[in-house]
N, C-alpha and C positions, 0 to 999 in steps of 0.2 A: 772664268771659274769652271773648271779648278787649273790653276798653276800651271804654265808651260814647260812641258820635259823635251828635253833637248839634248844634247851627249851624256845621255843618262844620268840627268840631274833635274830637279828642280826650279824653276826661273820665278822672279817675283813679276812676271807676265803673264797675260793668257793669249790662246790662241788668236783669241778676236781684238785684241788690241794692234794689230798691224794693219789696221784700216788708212785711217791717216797720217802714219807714216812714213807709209808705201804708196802714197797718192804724193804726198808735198815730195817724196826725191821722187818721186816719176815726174813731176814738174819742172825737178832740178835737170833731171840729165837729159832729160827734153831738149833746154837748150844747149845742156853742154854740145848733146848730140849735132843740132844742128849749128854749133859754134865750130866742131872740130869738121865739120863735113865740107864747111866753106873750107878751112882752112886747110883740108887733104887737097881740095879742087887746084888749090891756089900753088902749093908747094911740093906736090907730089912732082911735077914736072921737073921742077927747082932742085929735086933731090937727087934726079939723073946728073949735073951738071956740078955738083961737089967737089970741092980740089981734090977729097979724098974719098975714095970706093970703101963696100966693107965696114966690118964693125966699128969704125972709129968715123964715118961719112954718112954718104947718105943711106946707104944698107942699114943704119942703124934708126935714123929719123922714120922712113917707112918702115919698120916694125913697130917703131912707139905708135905713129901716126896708124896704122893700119891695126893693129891691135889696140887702142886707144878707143878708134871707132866701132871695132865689133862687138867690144864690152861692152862699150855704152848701149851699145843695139841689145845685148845679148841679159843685161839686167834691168832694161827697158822693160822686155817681156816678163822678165823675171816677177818684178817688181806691181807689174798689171796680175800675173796671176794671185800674186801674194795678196793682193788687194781684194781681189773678187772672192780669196777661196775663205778669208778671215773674216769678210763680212756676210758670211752663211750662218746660219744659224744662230737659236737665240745664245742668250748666255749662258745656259748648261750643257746645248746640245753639240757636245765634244764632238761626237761620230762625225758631225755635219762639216767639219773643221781639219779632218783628219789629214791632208794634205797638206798643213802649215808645216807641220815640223819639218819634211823632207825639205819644203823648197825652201824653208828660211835656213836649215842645215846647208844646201847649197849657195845663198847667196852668201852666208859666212866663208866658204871654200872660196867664192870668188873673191876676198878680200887680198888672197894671196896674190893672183895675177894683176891686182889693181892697184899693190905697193909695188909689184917688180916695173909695172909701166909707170909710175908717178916717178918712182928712181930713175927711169932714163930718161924722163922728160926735164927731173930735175937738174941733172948732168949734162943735159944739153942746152938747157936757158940758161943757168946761173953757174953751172960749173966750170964753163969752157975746156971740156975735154974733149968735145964729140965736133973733129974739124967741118961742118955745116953751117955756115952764119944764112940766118935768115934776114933779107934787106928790108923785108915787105912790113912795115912797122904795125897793120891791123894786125895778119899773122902773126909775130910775137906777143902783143899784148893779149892775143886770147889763149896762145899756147902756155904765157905764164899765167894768167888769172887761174888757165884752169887748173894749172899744175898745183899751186896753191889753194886754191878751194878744193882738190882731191884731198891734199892733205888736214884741211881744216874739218871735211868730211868723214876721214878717218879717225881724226882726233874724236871726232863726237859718237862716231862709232863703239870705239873703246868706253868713253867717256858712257853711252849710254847700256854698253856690257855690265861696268860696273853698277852703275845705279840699278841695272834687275838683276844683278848676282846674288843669290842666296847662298850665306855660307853651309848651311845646315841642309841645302837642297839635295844630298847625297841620302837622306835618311829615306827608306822604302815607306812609302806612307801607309802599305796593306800594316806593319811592322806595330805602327799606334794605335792599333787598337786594344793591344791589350796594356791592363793598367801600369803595370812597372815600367813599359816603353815612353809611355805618355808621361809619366812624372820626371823620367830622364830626359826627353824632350822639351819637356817647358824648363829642367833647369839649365838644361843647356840655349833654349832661346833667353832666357832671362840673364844669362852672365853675358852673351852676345850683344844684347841691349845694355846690360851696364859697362862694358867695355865702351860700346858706341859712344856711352854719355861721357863717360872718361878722357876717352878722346876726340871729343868735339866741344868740351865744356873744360877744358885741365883747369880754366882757373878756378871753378867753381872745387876745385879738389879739396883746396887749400881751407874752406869753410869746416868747421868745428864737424857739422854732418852731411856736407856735401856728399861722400861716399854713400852713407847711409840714405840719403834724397834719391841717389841714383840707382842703388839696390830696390828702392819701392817702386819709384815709377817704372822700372825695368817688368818689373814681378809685375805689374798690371798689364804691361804693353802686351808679356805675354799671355797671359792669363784670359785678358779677353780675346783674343782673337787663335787662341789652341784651338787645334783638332778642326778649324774651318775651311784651309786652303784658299781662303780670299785674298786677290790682288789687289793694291790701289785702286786701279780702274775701276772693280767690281764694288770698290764702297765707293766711290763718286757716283756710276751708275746707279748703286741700289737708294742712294740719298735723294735724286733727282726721280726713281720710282715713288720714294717714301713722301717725296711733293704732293707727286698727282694722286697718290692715294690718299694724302694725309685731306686734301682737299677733298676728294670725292666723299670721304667720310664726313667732314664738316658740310658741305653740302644736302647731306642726306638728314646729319643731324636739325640742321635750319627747318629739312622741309617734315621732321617729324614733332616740332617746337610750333609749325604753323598748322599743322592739322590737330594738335591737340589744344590748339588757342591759349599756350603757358605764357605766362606773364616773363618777359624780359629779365634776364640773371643781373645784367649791368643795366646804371642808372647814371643820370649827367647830374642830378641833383646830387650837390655835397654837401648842403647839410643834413639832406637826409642819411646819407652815409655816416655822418658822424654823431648822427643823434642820438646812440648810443654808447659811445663809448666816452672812456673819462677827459676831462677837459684838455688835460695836456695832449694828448694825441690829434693834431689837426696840422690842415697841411701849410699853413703860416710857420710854424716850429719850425717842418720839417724840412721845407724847404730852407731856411733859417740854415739848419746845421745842414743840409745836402751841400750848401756854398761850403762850411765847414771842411767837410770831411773832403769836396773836392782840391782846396787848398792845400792838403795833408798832400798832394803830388810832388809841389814845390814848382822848380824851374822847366822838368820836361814838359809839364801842362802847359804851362805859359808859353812855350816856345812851340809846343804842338798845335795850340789854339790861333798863336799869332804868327805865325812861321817868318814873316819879314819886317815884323815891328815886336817881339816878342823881348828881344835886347834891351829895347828902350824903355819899354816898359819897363823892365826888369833893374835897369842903371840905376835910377835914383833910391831904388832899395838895397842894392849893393853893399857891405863893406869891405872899407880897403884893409888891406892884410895889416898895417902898422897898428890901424886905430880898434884893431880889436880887441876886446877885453877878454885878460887871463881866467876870468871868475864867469865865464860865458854860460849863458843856460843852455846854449846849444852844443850838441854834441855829434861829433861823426859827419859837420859837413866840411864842404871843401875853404881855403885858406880864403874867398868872398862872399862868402855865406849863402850860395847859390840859391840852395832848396829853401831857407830862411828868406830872401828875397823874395822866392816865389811863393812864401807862405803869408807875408805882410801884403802883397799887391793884391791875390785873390782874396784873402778873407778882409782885408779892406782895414787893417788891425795898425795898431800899433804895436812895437817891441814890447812894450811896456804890458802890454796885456798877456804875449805869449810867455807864458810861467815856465816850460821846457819845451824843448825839440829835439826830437833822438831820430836821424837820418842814418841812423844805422843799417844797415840793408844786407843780410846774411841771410842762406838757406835757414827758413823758421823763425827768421827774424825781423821784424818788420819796423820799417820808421812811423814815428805818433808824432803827436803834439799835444801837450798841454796847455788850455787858453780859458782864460778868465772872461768869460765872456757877463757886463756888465749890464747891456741893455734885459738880460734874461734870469740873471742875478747865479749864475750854474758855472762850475766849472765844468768844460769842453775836453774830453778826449776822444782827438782824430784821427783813427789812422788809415793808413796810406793802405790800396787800393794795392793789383798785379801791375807792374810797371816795366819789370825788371825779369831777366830769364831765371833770374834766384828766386823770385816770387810765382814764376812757373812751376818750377821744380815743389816749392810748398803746395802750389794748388793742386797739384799731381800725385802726391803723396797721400791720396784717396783713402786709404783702407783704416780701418776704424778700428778704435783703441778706450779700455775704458778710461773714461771722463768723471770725478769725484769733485762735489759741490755741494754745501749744504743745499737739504729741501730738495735734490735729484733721488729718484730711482736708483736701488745700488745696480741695478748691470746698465746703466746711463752707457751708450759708447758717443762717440764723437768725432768726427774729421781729424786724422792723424796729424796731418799736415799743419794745421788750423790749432790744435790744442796744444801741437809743442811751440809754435810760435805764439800762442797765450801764453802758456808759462811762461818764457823768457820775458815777455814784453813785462808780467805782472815783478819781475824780479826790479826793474828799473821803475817802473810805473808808482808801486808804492811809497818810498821815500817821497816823489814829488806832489804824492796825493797828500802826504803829511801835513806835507809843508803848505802846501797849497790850502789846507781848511783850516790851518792856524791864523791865515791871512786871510781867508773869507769864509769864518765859521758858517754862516747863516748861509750857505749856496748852497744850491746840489748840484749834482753828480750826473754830469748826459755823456752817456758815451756814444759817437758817430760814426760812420765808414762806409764804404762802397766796395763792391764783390769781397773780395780776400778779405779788405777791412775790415767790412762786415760783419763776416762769421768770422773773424778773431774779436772784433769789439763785445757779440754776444759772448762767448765761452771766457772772455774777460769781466762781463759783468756778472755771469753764476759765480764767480770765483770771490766779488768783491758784496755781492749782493748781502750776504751775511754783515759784512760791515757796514755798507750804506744801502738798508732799506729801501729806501726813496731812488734809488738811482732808476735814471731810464737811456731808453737803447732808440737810435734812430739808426736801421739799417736800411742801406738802398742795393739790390738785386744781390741780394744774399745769395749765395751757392745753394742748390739743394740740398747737398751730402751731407750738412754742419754734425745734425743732431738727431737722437733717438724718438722714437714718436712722442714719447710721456714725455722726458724732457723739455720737447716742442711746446706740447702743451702747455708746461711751467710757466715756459717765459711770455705769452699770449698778455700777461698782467702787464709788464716792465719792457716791452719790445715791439715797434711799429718798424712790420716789412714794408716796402715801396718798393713793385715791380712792375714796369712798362714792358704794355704788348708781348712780343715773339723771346723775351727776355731768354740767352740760349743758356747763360749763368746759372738762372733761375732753377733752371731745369736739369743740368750738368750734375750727376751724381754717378758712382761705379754701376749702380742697378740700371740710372736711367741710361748709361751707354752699352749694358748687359741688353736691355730692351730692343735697345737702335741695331745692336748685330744680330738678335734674332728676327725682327723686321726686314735688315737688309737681306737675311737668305732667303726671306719668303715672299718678297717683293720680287727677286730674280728670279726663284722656279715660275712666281704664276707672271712674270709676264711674255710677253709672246713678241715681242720687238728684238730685235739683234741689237749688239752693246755701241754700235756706230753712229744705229736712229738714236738711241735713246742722249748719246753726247750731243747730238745735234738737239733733240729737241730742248734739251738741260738749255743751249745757249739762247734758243726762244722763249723759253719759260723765264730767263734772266730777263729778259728786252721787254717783252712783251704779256706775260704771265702765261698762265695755262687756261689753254681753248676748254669749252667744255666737252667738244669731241672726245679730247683724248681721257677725259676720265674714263669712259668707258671702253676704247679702242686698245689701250695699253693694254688688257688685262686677253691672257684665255678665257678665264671663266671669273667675269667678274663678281659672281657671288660669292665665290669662297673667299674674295676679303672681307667681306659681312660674319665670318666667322670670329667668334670668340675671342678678344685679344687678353683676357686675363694672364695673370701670369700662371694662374693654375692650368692654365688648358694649353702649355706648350706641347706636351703629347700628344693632344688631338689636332693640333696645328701639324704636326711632321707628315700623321698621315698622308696629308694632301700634297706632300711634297715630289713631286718623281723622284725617284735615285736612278739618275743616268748613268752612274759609274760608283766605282767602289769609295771615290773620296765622296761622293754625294750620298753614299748610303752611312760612310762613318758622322757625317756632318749630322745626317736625321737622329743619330744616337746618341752625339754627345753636346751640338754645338747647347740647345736648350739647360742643361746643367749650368749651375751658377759654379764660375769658376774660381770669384775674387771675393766677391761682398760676403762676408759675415754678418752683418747686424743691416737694415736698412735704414739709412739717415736721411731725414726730412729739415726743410726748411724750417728755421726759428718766426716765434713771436706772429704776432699779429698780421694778416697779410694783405695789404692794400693793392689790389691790383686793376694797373688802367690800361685802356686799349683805348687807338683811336675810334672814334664813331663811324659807324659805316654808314655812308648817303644813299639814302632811298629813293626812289622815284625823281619826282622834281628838284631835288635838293642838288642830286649829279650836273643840272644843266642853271639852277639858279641859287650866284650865292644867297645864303643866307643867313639869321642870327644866330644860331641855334650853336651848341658848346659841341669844340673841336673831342672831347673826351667823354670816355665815360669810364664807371667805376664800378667795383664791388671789394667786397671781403669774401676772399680766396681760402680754402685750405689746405695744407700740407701735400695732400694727396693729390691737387690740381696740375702739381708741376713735378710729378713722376715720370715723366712720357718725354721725350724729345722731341719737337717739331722742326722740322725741315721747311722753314721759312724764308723769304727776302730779307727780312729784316730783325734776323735771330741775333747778329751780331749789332748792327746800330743801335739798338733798342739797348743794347747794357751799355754804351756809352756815358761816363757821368756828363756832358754836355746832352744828349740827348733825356737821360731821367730832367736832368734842369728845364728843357727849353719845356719838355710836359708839364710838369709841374708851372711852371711859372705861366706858360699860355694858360690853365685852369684857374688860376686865383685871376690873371690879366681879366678872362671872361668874368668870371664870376662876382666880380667889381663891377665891370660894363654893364651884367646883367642886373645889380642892384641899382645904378644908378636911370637906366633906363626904366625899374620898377616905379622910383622917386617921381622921376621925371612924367 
C-alpha cells in the first residue's frame, strides 16, 4: 500500500509484495545455474569439434550455453536485490521501497533476452536445425528440462502479469479527488466488475436476474474498496493485524471483567437460559428442525459428509426414471430424484410425509421443502442453505430495499438479495400451504433454514405472519444484514436465532465489512512490521496461535489502538494516521465515508448464542465433567463487528451448529442422570 506504478500505470501489487517471489526463483535458478555450469564444463570442449562451425554448429551452442549462463548469474543478483530492497520498510513507508520499480522495470527488460536464448536452446534440442548432436545423455537431459522449465517460467510470468493487471490503472489517482472524477471512477470500476461476472459466470446470464445479481454485487465490490488503493496482499496482511489486535483487545477486556469482579456474561446452565422464555423455544425443538433445515441441502450434503460411501447411502432412496409418477410433488429435480433422495435419508422421512419439494435453484431463488412432520404435529418449511454460486450471487446482493408486512415499521428496509428470493419462494409456497392445512387443519406452521435459508425463512414468515398467527421460525446462523433494527425487534416473539462461537455469517453485513476496511487501513499505518514478517507470522498464528509477545511488539504505539472504535469517531481515528504520500492522505479523507449501506440491517429474532467453554487452571491438564458449552442471549448489536478468527468459517458449518447443539443436550442428559444417581 499503495498500489505499484510501473510503465506509468497502476498494478494490483505493491512494492513490498516481491519478498517471496524473488526468494523461491532465486532458489530456482540457483540450480538452474549450477545445472547449466556443469553442463558448459562438459560440452563447451565438445563444441570445438562440431561437423559444422558458425551459426548453424557449435558457434551457435556457445552463445546459447554462454549467454544462458550469464543471465542466470546476471538475474541471480537481480533477483537478491529485489528481494532485500521490497522487504524494507513497513507497509506504508513507500520512500523506503523506492528502488523496486527500476529494478523490477529491468528484470521485465530481461525477459526479452531470456526468450531469444530459450528459442535457440529450443531449436537445438527438439528442432534439429543447429548441426551439434550432443552424445553426453546427462547434458541433454538438463539442457531440455531446462529449456522447458524456462518456458513454463515464462508462461507463469505472463500468467502472473495478468493476474496484477489493472485495467483502470491508467487513471492519475491525484485526479479522484475531486467529486465528479470519483463518481466516474466507481462507475467505470463497477461495469469492470460486472463485465468480469459476465464473463466468468455466462451461465448464470441466462437467470430471469442474473444481469441484475451481477449489476449489484459489481456496485458493492466497488463501493467498498473506492478511493483506498489497497492490494490483495494488504487485506490478507491487515486481517492477520486485525487477529493480533482483535485479541489483544479481548485480553484487556478479560483483565478489566476481573478487576471489577463482574459476574460471567455466558452460562452452561440451560435451563436457566431458558427459564424465561415461552415453552416452545428450547433446544430439543431446535435441534429437531436444525436436522430439518439441514436436509433441505439434499444429495451434495450427503455426498460432502460421506465422500466414499455417500452413493450408497443415497441408492436405496433413489428413483428410477420409469417408475416416476406424472403427478409428482417434486419439482425441478433431476430424472432420480437426486436432492429428493437426499432429503428422505437425512431427515430420516418418508415420501409420504414430504408434502412438496421445489429444487428450483435460480439467482433469488431458492429450493424448500414442505414436510408434515407428525411427531410435532407442525407443518415444516425448510429451506435450503448457500450451496450453489447462484445462491452466492443472492447472498451478495447486500444493499437494502424496503421490506412491507403487516405489524412492520413503514421505512422497515431489508436484505435485497434475501426479500426477492422471499417473494418468489412465497408465489409457490402458498398454494401448497393450502393445501397442506386442509389435510392437517389442527397443525402449525414452523418455518426452518440455515445462513441464506434462514434470513429468507424470517422475511417469509413477516409475510405469512398475518395469516398464521401462531407460526414460528427456527433459524441457525442468520446473516447479519437480514433486517432493520425495529423490525428485529418484531420478530424477537415468533423467531429463535442459534449462532455458534466465531460464527463469520453471523457477523457478515455491508456496514460490518464497511467496518473490517476501515480497521484494515488502521491496523497497517499503526503497525511497524514489514508486510514479509507479518505473512510469516499469519502462518504461525495459523499452526500455533498468537504469542503473547507479539500483542504488544506489532504495534508503534500501542495505545492508540485503545482508541475509540465507535463508528462516530472515524474522524478522530484518521488523525493518527500518517499520510506518507498523496494516495494516503486521499484515503484519511474519504476511505471512513459510508460508501454502499443506506439503512443498517441487523440480525432477526431472538438470539441464542454459544461459545465453546474456555478451561481454566486444572481443567487444561485434567479431564473433567464439567459442560463442553456455554450460552447466553445475545443482541443485535453483538454481531456488528467482524472478527478475524480460526474458526470464523467452521463454526457456520450446518454439521458443526449440530455436533454443538447435540454434545449440549448429550451432556445435559449425563448431567441429570449423574444428579439421579
Amino acid at each position: 500500500m499503495p498500489a505499484l506504478r510501473l510503465l506509468g500505470r497502476k498494478w494490483l501489487a505493491a512494492s513490498d509484495d516481491l519478498v517471496f517471489p524473488s526468494i523461491f526463483e532465486l532458489l530456482f535458478r540457483f540450480v538452474w545455474l549450477v545445472l547449466i555450469a556443469l553442463v558448459v564444463e562438459v560440452l563447451i570442449p565438445i563444441t570445438w569439434k562440431c561437423q559444422t562451425e558458425g551459426w548453424h554448429g557449435g558457434a551457435f551452442v556457445r552463445l546459447y550455453l554462454c549467454g544462458t549462463l550469464a543471465l542466470q548469474a546476471v538475474l541471480m543478483l537481480l533477483l537478491a536485490a529485489l528481494a532485500q530492497q521490497s522487504a524494507k520498510g513497513t507497509i506504508t513507508d513507500v520512500d523506503a521501497r523506492k528502488m523496486v520499480a527500476p529494478l523490477l522495470l529491468l528484470k521485465v527488460l530481461l525477459v526479452l533476452p531470456e526468450i531469444a536464448l530459450n528459442v535457440m536452446g529450443t531449436m537445438w534440442m527438439f528442432c534439429e536445425v543447429i548441426e551439434c548432436s550432443v552424445n553426453d545423455k546427462f547434458s541433454s537431459i538438463v539442457i531440455q528440462s531446462i529449456v522447458l522449465f524456462n518456458w513454463v517460467q515464462l508462461a507463469l510470468t505472463v500468467f502472473g502479469l495478468f493476474m496484477v493487471f489493472d485495467p483502470l490503472g491508467s487513471v492519475n489517482y491525484d485526479d479522484m479527488q475531486d467529486t465528479p472524477n470519483q463518481a466516474r471512477h466507481h462507475r467505470k470500476v463497477t461495469g469492470l466488475w460486472s463485465r468480469r461476472f459476465r464473463w466468468a459466470f455466462c451461465w448464470l446470464k441466462r437467470d430471469e436476474h442474473g444481469k441484475e445479481a451481477f449489476q449489484q454485487v459489481a456496485a458493492l465490490l466497488s463501493a467498498l474498496f473506492r478511493s483506498t488503493d489497497l492490494v490483495p496482499s494488504d487485506v490478507v496482511a491487515g486481517c492477520v493485524l486485525l487477529r493480533v489486535r482483535q485479541k489483544r483487545e479481548t485480553r484487556e477486556m478479560r483483565r478489566i471483567q476481573m478487576l471489577n469482579d463482574e459476574e460471567p456474561i455466558y452460562t452452561t446452565d440451560v435451563n436457566k437460559v431458558f427459564s424465561e422464555t415461552p415453552p416452545w423455544m428450547n433446544l430439543e425443538d431446535a435441534l429437531h428442525y436444525l436436522r430439518l433445515s439441514i436436509a433441505a441441502y439434499g444429495w451434495p450434503y450427503v455426498l460432502y459428509r460421506h465422500c466414499f460411501t455417500g452413493f450408497c447411502k443415497l441408492a436405496k432412496h433413489l428413483t428410477c426414471c420409469c417408475c416416476r409418477p406424472k403427478n409428482s410433488i417434486v419439482t425441478d429435480d433431476n430424472c432420480c430424484l437426486c436432492h429428493f433422495a437426499g432429503v428422505k435419508y437425512m431427515s430420516k422421512l418418508s415420501a409420504d410425509d414430504i408434502i412438496f419439494a421445489s429444487f428450483n435453484n435460480r439467482v433469488f431463488e431458492l429450493p424448500f421443502c414442505v414436510i408434515a412432520d407428525h411427531d410435532r404435529e407442525s407443518i415444516v418449511v425448510a429451506v435450503r442453505g448457500s450451496i450453489s454460486l447462484r445462491d452466492i450471487f443472492t447472498d451478495f446482493t447486500a444493499g437494502s430495499e424496503k421490506f412491507e408486512a403487516d405489524g412492520l415499521p413503514e421505512d422497515t428496509a431489508a436484505h435485497k438479495g434475501m426479500s426477492m428470493g422471499a417473494a418468489k419462494m412465497l408465489r409457490r409456497l402458498m398454494p401448497v400451504l393450502d393445501r397442506a392445512f386442509q389435510q392437517f387443519p389442527h397443525y402449525d406452521l414452523v418455518l426452518t433454514g440455515h445462513s441464506l435459508g434462514a434470513g429468507v425463512a424470517v422475511l417469509v414468515a413477516l409475510k405469512l405472519r398475518p395469516r398464521y398467527p401462531h407460526l414460528k421460525v427456527f433459524a441457525f446462523s442468520t446473516p447479519a444484514g437480514l433486517i432493520s433494527r425495529e423490525a428485529a425487534r418484531f420478530t424477537e416473539s415468533f423467531v429463535l436465532t442459534i449462532g455458534v462461537g466465531d460464527d463469520l455469517v453471523m457477523r457478515l453485513s455491508v456496514h460490518s465489512i464497511e467496518n473490517l476496511r476501515t480497521k484494515v487501513i488502521q491496523t497497517i499505518h499503526a503497525t511497524k512490521l514489514p508486510k514479509y514478517r507479518i505473512m510469516l507470522n499469519g502462518f504461525g498464528y495459523a499452526l500455533f496461535g498468537v504469542p503473547a509477545r507479539d500483542l504488544e511488539s506489532t504495534w508503534r504505539r500501542p495505545e492508540e489502538l485503545e482508541a475509540n472504535n465507535s463508528d462516530d469517531s472515524d474522524a478522530l481515528l484518521v488523525q493518527g494516521v500518517s499520510t506518507v504520500s498523496a494516495e494516503a492522505a486521499l484515503v484519511s479523507r474519504n476511505v471512513f465515508a459510508r460508501r454502499f449501506s443506506t439503512a443498517r440491517l441487523f440480525t432477526a429474532g431472538r438470539i441464542l448464542h454459544i461459545v465453546r467453554r474456555k478451561r481454566m487452571g486444572i481443567e487444561k491438564k485434567v479431564r473433567t465433567q464439567e459442560p463442553t458449552y456455554e450460552m447466553r442471549w445475545a443482541c443485535p448489536e453483538d454481531f456488528m463487528e467482524l472478527q478475524v478468527m480460526p474458526r470464523m468459517l467452521l463454526d457456520h458449518l450446518p454439521e458443526n451448529v449440530h455436533r454443538t447443539m447435540q454434545t449440549i443436550m448429550d451432556e445435559k442428559h449425563t448431567y441429570r442422570v449423574t444428579q439421579v444417581v
